[in-house]
Backbone as CSV, one residue per row, in Angstrom:
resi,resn,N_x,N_y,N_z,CA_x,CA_y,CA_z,C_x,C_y,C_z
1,UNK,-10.424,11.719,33.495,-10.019,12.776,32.567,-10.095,14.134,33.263
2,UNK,-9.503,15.097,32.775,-8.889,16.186,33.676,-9.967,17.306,33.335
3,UNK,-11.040,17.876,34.168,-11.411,18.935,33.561,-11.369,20.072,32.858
4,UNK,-11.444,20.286,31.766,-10.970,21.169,30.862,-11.601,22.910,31.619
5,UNK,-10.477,24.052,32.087,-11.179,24.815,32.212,-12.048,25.769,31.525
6,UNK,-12.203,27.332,31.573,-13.133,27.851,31.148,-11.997,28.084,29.532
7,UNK,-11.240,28.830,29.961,-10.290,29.176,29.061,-10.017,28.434,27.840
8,UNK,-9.491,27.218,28.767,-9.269,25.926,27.833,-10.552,25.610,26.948
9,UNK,-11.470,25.394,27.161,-13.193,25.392,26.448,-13.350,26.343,25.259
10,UNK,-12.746,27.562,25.566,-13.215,28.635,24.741,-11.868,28.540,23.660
11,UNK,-10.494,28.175,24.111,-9.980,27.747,23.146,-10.356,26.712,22.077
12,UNK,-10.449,25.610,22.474,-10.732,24.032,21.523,-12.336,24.453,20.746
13,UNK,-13.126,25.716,21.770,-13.930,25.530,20.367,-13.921,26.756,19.174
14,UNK,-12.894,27.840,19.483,-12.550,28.525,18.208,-11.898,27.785,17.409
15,UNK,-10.966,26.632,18.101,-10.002,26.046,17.083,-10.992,25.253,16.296
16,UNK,-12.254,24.506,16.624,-13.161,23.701,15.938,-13.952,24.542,15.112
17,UNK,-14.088,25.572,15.344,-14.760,26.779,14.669,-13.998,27.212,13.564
18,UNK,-12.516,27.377,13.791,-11.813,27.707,12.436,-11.648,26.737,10.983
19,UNK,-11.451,25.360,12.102,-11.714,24.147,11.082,-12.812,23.998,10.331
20,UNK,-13.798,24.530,10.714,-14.865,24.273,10.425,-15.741,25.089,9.491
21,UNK,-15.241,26.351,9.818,-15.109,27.729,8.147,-14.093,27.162,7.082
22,UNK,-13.014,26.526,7.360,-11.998,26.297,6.490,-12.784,25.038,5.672
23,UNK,-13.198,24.285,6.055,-13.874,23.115,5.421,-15.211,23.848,4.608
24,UNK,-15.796,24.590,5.107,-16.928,25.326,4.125,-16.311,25.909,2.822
25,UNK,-14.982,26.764,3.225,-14.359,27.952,1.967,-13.670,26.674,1.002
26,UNK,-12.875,26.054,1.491,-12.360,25.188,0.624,-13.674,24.311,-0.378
27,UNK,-14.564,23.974,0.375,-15.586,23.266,-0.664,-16.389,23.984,-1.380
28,UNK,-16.332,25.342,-0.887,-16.899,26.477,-2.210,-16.066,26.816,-3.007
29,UNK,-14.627,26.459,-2.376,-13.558,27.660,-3.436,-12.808,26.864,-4.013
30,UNK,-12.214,25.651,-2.944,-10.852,24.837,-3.461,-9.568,25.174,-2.527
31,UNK,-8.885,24.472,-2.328,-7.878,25.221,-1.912,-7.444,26.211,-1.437
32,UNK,-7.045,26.557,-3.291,-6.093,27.439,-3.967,-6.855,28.942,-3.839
33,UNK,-8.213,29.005,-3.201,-9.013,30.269,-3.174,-9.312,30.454,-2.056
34,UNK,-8.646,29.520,-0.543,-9.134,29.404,0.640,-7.447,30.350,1.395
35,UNK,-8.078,31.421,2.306,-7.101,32.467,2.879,-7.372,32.355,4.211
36,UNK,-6.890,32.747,5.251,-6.769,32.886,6.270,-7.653,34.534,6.602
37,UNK,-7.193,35.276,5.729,-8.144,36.553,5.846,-9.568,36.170,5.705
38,UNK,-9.859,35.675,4.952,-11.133,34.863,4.918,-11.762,33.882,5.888
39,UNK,-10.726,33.327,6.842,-11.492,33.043,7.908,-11.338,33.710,8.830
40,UNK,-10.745,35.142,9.108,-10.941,35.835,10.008,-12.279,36.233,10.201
41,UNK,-11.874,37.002,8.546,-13.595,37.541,8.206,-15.056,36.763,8.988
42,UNK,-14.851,35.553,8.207,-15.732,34.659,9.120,-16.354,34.312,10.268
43,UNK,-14.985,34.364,10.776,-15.125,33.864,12.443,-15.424,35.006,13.418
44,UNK,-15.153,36.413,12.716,-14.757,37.494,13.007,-14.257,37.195,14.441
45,UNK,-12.698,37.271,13.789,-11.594,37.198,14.775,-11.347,37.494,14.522
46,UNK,-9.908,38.308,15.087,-8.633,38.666,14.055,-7.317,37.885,13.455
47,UNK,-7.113,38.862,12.365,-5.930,37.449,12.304,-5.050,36.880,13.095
48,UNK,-4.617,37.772,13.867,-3.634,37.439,14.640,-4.480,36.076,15.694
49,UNK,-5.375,36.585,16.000,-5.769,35.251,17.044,-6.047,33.858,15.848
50,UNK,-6.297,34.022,14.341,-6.229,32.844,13.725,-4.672,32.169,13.855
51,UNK,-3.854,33.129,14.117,-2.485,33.052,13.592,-1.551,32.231,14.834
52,UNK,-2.714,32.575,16.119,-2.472,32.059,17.277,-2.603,30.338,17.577
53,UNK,-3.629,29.806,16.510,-3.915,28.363,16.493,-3.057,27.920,15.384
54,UNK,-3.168,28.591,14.274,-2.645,28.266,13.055,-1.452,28.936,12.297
55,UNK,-0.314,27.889,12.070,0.829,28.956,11.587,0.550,29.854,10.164
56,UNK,-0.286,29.078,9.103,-0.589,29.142,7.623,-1.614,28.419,7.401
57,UNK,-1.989,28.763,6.108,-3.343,27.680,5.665,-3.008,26.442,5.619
58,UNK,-1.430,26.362,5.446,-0.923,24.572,4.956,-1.142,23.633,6.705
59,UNK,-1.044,24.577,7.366,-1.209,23.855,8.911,-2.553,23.545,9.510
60,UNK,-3.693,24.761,8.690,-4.760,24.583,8.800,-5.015,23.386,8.513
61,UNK,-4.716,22.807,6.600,-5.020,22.163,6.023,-4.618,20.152,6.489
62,UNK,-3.876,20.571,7.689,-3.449,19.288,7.925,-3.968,19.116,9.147
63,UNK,-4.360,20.190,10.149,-4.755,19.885,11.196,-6.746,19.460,10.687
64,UNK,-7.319,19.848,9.299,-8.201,19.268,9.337,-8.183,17.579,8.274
65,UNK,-7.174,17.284,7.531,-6.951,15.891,7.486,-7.035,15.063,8.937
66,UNK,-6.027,15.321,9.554,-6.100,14.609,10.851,-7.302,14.540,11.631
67,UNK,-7.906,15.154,11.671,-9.221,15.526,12.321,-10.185,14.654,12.145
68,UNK,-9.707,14.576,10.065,-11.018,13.604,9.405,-10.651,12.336,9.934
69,UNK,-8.974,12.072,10.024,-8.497,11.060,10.177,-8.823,10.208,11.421
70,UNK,-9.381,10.892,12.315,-9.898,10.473,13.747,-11.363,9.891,13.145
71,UNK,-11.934,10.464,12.593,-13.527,10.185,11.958,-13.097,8.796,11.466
72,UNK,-12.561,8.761,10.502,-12.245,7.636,9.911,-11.862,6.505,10.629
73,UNK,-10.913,6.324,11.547,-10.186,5.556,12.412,-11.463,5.332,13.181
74,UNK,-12.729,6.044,13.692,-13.478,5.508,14.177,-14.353,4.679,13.821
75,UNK,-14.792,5.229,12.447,-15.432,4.235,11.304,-15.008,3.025,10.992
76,UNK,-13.727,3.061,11.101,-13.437,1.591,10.511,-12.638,0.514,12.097
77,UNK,-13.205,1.441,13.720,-13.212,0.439,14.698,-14.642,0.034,14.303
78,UNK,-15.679,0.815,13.636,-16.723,0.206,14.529,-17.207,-1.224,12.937
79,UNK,-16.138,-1.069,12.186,-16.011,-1.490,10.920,-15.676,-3.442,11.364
80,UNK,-14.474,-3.065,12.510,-14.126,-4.194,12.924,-14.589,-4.721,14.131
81,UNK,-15.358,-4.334,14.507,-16.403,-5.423,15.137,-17.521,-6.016,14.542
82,UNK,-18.011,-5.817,13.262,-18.984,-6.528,12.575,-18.813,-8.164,12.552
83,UNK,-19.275,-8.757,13.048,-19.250,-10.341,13.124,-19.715,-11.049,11.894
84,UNK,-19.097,-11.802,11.543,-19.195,-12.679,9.979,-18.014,-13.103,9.718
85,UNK,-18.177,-13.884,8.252,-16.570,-14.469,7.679,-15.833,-13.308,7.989
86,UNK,-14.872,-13.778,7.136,-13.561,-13.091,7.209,-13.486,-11.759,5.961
87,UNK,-14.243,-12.393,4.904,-14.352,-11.330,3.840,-15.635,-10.415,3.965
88,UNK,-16.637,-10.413,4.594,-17.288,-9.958,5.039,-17.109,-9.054,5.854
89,UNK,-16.069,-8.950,6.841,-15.529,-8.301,7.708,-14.658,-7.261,6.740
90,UNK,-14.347,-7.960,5.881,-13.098,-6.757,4.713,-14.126,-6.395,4.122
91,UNK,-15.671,-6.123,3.667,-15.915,-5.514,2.976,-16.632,-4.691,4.489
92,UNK,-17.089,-4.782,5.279,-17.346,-3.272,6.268,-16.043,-2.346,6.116
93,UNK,-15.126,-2.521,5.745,-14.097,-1.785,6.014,-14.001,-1.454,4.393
94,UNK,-14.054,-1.936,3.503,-14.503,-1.334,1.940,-15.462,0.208,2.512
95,UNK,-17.164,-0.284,3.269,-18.346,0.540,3.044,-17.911,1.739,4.015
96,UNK,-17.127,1.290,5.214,-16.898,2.436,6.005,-16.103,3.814,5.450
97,UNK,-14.838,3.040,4.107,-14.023,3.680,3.471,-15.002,4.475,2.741
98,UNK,-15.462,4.268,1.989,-16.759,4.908,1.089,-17.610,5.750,2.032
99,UNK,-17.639,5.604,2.981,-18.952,6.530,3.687,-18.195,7.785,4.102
100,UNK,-16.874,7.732,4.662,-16.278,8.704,5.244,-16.220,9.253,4.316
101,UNK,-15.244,8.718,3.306,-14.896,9.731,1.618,-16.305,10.497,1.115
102,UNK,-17.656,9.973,1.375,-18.244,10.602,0.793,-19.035,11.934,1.834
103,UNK,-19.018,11.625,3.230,-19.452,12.477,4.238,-18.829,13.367,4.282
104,UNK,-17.052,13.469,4.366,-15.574,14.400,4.908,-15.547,14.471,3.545
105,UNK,-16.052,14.781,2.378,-14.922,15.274,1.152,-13.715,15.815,0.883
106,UNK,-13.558,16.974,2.307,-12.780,18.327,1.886,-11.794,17.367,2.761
107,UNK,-11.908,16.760,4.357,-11.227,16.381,5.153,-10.143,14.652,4.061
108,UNK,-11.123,14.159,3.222,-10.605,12.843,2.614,-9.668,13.512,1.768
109,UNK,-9.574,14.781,0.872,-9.130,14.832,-0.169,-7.666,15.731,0.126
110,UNK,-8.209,16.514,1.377,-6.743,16.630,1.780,-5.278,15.639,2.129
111,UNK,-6.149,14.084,2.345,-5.017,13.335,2.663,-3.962,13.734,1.524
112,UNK,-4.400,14.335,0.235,-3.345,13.915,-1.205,-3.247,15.238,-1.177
113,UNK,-3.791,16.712,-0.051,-3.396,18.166,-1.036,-1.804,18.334,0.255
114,UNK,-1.921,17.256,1.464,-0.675,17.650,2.331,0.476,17.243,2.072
115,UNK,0.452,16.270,0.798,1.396,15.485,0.484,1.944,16.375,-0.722
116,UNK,1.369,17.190,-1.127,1.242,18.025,-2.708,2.547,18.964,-2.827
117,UNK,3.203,19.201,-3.362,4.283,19.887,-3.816,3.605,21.509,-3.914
118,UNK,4.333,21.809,-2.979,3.913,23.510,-2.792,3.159,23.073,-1.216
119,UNK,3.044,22.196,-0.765,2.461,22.402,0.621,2.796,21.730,1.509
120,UNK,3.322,20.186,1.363,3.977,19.195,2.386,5.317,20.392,2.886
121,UNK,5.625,20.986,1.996,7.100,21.879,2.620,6.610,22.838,3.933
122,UNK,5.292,23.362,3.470,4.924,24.337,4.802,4.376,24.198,5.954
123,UNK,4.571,22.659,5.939,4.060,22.141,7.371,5.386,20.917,7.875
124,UNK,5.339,21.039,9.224,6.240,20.590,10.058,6.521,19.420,9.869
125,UNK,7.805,18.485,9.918,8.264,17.190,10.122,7.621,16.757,11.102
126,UNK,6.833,17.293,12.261,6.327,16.756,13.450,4.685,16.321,13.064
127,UNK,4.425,17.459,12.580,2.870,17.333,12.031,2.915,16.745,10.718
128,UNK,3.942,16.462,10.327,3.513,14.964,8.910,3.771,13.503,9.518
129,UNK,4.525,13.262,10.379,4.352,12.098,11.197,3.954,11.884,12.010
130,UNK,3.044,12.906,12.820,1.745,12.557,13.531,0.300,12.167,12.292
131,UNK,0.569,12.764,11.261,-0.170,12.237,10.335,-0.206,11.127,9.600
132,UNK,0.911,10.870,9.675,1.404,9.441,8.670,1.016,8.155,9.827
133,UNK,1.273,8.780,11.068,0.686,7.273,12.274,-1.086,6.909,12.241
134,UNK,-1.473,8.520,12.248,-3.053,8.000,12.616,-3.477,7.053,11.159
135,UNK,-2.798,7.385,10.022,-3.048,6.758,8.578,-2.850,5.372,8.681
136,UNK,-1.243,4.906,9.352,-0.681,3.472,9.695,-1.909,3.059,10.665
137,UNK,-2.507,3.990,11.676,-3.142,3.534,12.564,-4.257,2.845,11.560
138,UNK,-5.108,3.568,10.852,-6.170,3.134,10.429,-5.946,1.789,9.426
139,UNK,-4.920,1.879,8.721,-4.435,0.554,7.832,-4.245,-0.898,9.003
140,UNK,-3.693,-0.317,9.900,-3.480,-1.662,10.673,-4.394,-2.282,11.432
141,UNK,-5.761,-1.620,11.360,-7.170,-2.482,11.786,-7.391,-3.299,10.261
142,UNK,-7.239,-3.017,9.297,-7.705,-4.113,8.210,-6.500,-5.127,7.609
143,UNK,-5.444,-4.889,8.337,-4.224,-5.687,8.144,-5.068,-6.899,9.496
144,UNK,-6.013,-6.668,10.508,-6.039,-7.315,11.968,-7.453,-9.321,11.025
145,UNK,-7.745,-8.148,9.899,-8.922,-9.242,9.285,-8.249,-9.627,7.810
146,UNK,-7.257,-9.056,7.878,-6.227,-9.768,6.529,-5.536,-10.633,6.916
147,UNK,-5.398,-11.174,8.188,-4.387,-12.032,9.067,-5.639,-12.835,9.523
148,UNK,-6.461,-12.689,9.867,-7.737,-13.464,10.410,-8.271,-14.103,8.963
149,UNK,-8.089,-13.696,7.589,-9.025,-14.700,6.975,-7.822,-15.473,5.637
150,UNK,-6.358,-15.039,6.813,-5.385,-16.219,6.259,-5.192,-16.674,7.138
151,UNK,-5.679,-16.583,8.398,-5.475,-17.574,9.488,-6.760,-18.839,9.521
152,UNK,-7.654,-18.115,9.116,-8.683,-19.393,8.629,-8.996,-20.072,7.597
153,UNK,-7.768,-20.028,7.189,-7.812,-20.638,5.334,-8.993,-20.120,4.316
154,UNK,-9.168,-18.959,4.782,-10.711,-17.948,3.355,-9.522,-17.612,2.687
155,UNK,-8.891,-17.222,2.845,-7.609,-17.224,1.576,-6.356,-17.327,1.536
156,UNK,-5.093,-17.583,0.809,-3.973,-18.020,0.840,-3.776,-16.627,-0.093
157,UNK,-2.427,-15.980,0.396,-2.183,-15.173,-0.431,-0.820,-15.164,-1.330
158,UNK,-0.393,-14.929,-2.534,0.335,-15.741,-3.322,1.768,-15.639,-2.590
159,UNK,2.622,-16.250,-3.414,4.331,-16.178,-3.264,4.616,-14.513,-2.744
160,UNK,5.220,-14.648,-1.790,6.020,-13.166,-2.507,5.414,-11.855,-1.579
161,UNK,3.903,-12.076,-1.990,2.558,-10.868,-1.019,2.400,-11.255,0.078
162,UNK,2.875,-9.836,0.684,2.567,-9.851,2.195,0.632,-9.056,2.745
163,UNK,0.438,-9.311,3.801,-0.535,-8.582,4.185,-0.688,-7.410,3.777
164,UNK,0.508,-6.471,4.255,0.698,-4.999,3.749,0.399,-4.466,2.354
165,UNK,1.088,-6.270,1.376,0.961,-5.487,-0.320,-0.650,-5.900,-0.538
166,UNK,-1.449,-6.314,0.248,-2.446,-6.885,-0.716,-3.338,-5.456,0.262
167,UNK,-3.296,-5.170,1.569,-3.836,-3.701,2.208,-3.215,-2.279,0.939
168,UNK,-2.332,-2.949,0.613,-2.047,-1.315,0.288,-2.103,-1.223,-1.372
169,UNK,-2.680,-2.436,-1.813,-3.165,-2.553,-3.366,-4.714,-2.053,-3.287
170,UNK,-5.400,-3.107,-2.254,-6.891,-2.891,-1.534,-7.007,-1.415,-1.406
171,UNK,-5.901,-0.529,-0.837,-6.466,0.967,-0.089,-6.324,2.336,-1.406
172,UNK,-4.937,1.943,-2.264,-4.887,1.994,-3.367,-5.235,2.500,-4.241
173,UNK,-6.053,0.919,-4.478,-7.158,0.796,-5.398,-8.757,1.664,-4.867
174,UNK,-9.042,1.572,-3.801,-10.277,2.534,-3.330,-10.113,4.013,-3.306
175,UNK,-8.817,4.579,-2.798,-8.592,6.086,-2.264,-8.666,6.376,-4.090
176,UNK,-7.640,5.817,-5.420,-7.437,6.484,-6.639,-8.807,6.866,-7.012
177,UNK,-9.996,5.477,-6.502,-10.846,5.679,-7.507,-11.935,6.656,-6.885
178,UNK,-11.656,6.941,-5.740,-12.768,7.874,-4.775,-12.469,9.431,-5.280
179,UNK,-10.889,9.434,-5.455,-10.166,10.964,-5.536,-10.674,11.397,-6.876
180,UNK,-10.770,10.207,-7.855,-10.870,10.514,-9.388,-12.475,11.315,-8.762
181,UNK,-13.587,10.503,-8.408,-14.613,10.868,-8.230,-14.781,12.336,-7.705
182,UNK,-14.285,12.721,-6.331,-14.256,13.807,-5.703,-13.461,14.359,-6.774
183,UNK,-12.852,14.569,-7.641,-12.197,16.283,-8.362,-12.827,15.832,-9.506
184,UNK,-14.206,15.373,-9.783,-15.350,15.242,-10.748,-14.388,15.035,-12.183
185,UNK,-13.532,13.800,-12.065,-12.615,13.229,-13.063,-14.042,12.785,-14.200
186,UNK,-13.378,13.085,-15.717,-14.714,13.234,-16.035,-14.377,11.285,-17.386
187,UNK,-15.138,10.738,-15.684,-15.271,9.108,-16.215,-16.233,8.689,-17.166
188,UNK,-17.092,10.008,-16.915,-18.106,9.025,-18.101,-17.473,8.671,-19.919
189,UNK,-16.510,10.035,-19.698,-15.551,9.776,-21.012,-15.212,8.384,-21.683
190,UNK,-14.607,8.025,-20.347,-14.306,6.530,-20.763,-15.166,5.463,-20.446
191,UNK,-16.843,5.435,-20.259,-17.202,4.626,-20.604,-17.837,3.918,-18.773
192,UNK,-17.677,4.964,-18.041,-17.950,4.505,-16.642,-19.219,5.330,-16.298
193,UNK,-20.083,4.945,-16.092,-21.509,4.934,-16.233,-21.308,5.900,-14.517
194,UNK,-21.243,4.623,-13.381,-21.369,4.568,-12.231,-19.840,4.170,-11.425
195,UNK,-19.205,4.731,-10.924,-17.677,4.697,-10.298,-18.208,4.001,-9.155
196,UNK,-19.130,3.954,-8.416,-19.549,2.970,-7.345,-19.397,2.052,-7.514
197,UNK,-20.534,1.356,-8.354,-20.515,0.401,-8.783,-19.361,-0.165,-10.010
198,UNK,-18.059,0.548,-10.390,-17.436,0.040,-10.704,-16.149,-0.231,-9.524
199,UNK,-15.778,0.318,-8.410,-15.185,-0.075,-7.006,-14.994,-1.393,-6.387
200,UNK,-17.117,-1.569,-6.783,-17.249,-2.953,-6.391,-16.809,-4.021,-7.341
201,UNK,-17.020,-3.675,-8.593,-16.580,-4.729,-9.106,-15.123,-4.845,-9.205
202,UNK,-13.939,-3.979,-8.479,-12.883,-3.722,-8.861,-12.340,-4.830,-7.405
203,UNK,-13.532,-4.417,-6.815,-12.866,-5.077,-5.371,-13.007,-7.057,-5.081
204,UNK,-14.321,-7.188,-5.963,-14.765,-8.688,-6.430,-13.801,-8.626,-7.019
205,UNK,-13.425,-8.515,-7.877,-12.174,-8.910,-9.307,-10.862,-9.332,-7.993
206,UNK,-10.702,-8.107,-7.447,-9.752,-8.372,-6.148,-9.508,-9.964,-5.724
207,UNK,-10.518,-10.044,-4.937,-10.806,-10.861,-3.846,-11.149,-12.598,-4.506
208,UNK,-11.886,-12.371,-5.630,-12.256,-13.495,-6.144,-10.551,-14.004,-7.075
209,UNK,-9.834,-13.174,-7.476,-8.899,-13.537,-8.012,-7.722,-14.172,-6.822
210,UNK,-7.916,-14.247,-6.056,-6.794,-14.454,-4.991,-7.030,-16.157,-4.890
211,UNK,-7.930,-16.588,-4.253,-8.884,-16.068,-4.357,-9.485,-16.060,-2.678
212,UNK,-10.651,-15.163,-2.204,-10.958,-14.801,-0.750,-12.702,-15.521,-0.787
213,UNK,-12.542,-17.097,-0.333,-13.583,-17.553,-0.139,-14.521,-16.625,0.951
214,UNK,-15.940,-17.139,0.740,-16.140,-17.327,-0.467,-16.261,-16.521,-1.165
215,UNK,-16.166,-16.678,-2.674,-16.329,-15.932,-3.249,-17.765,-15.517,-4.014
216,UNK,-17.335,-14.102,-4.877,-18.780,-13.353,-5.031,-20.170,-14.746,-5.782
217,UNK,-19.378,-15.329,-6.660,-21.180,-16.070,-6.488,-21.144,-17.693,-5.901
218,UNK,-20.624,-17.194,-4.446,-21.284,-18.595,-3.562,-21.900,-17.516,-2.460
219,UNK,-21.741,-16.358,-2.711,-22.079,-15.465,-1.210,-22.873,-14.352,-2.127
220,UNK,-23.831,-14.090,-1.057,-24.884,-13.030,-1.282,-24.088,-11.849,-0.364
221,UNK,-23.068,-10.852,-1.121,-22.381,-10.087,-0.450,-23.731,-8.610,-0.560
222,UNK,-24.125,-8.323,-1.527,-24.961,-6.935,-1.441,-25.883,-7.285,-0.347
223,UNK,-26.170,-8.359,0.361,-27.127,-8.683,1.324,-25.947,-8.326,2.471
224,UNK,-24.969,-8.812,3.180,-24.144,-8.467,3.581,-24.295,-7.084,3.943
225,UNK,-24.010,-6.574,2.594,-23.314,-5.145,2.831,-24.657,-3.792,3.599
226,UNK,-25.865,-4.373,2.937,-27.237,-4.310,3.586,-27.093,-4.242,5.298
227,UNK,-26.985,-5.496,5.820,-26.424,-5.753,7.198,-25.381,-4.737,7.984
228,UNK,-24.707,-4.934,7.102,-23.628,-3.901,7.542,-23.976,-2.182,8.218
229,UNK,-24.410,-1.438,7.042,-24.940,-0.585,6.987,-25.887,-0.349,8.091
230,UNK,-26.994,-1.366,7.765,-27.596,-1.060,8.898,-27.586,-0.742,10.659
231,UNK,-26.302,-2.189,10.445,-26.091,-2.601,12.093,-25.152,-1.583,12.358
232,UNK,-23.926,-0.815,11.514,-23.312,-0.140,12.097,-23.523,1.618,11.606
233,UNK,-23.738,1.952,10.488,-23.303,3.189,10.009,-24.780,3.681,9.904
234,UNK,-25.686,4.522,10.526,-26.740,5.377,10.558,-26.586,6.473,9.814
235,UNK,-25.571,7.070,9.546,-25.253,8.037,8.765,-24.850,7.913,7.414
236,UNK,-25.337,6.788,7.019,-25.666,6.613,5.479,-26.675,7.218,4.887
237,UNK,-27.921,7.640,5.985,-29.263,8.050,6.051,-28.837,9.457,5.174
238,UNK,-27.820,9.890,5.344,-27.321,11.280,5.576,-26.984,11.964,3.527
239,UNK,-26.563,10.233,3.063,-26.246,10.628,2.000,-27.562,9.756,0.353
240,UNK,-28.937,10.129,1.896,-29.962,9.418,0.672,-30.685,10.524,0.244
C-alpha cells in the first residue's frame, strides 16, 4: 500500500472530522436542523474548505451512509465466518444487523434519508451507485448462507422464491422494524411492549414457516445467539 503523504493525512482526517460533527448535529438536531455553517463553526474551518470535501449537506449525508456501510459490510464478514448449521449462521447476520443499527443510528438511518424525496436529487448518479453496490455488497454475503442451507437440505424454499426474495423479505422485514424503532415510532400504541423481542419472533415465524431446520423448538437458538456475540461482536459491551 502506497504511503499516504503529509498532505494527504491532513486531508482524510478533516474529511473524518467533518463526518464526524455531522453525525453528532444530526443526532441532536435531525437532519432537517443539520447546516454546513454549523459544521464550519465546529470544525472551525471555513466554509469554503467544508465546501472543498463536500458539495452540500445531501453529499455529506451520503458520504456518511457509505461510511456506515463499510462498518456494516464488516460486521456481517465477520458474521460469516461463525461456524455452525446453516441457520445459525443466518441468525449472526440477524445480531450483526441489530448491532450496527443500534451502534451507527445516524449512519443506519440515512440509508432511507438518501433515498428521500428532496435529497436523492442532490446527490450524484455516481455517488448513488457506489452506494447501491456496497448495499448489494453486504446482501450478497447472506445470499452466500441462503445457498449453503439449501444446499444442505436445512431448507427447501417454496415454488416461485428465489434466494434474493426470501434475503430481501429477511432484510425488509429487519431494516422496517429497526427504522420504526430509531424515529421512536410510538409501538407501544399498538400493543408492542419490546420491538426486540418482537424481530425475533418475526424472524422464528420466518424461518420456522419455510420451514429452516432446525427449527426454533428443536434448537436452543438464544444459546446460539449467546455464542455468537461473544465469539464475534465485543462491542455489544458498548450497548449494556
Amino acid at each position: 500500500m502506497q504511503k499516504l503523504s503529509r498532505k494527504q493525512r491532513e486531508i482524510l482526517t478533516r474529511h473524518e472530522l467533518i463526518l464526524d460533527t455531522a453525525v453528532k448535529l444530526i443526532a441532536e438536531g435531525g437532519f432537517g436542523n443539520f447546516r454546513m455553517e454549523r459544521i464550519a463553526e465546529l470544525t472551525e474551518y471555513s466554509k469554503g474548505t467544508i465546501y472543498q470535501h463536500f458539495q452540500c449537506k445531501e453529499d455529506v449525508l451520503i458520504h456518511l451512509c457509505m461510511r456506515g456501510q463499510r462498518v456494516w459490510a464488516e460486521f456481517f464478514d465477520r458474521a460469516l465466518r461463525f461456524q455452525g448449521l446453516s441457520r445459525e449462521r443466518l441468525l449472526a447476520f440477524h445480531l450483526a444487523h441489530e448491532l450496527y443499527a443500534k451502534l451507527y443510528p445516524v449512519e443506519y438511518a440515512s440509508i432511507y434519508m438518501v433515498k428521500s424525496v428532496g435529497v436523492r436529487e442532490k446527490i450524484s448518479p455516481e455517488r448513488h451507485a457506489a452506494e447501491d453496490e456496497l448495499m448489494k455488497g453486504i446482501l450478497d454475503k447472506v445470499a452466500i448462507v441462503v445457498a449453503e442451507g439449501v444446499a444442505l437440505g436445512d431448507v427447501t424454499l417454496p415454488r416461485q422464491m428465489t434466494a434474493q426474495d426470501l434475503i430481501y423479505g429477511f432484510w425488509a422485514t429487519h431494516y422496517g422494524n429497526l427504522m420504526l424503532e430509531t424515529y421512536n415510532f410510538s409501538y407501544r400504541n399498538m400493543g408492542i411492549s419490546d420491538p426486540a423481542n418482537n424481530r425475533k419472533q418475526m424472524l422464528r415465524a420466518l424461518l420456522d414457516g419455510l420451514p429452516w431446520r432446525p427449527v426454533s423448538h428443536e434448537h436452543d437458538y438464544a444459546a446460539t445467539a449467546q455464542r455468537i456475540i461473544g465469539e464475534l461482536f465485543p462491542e455489544a459491551d458498548q450497548l449494556q
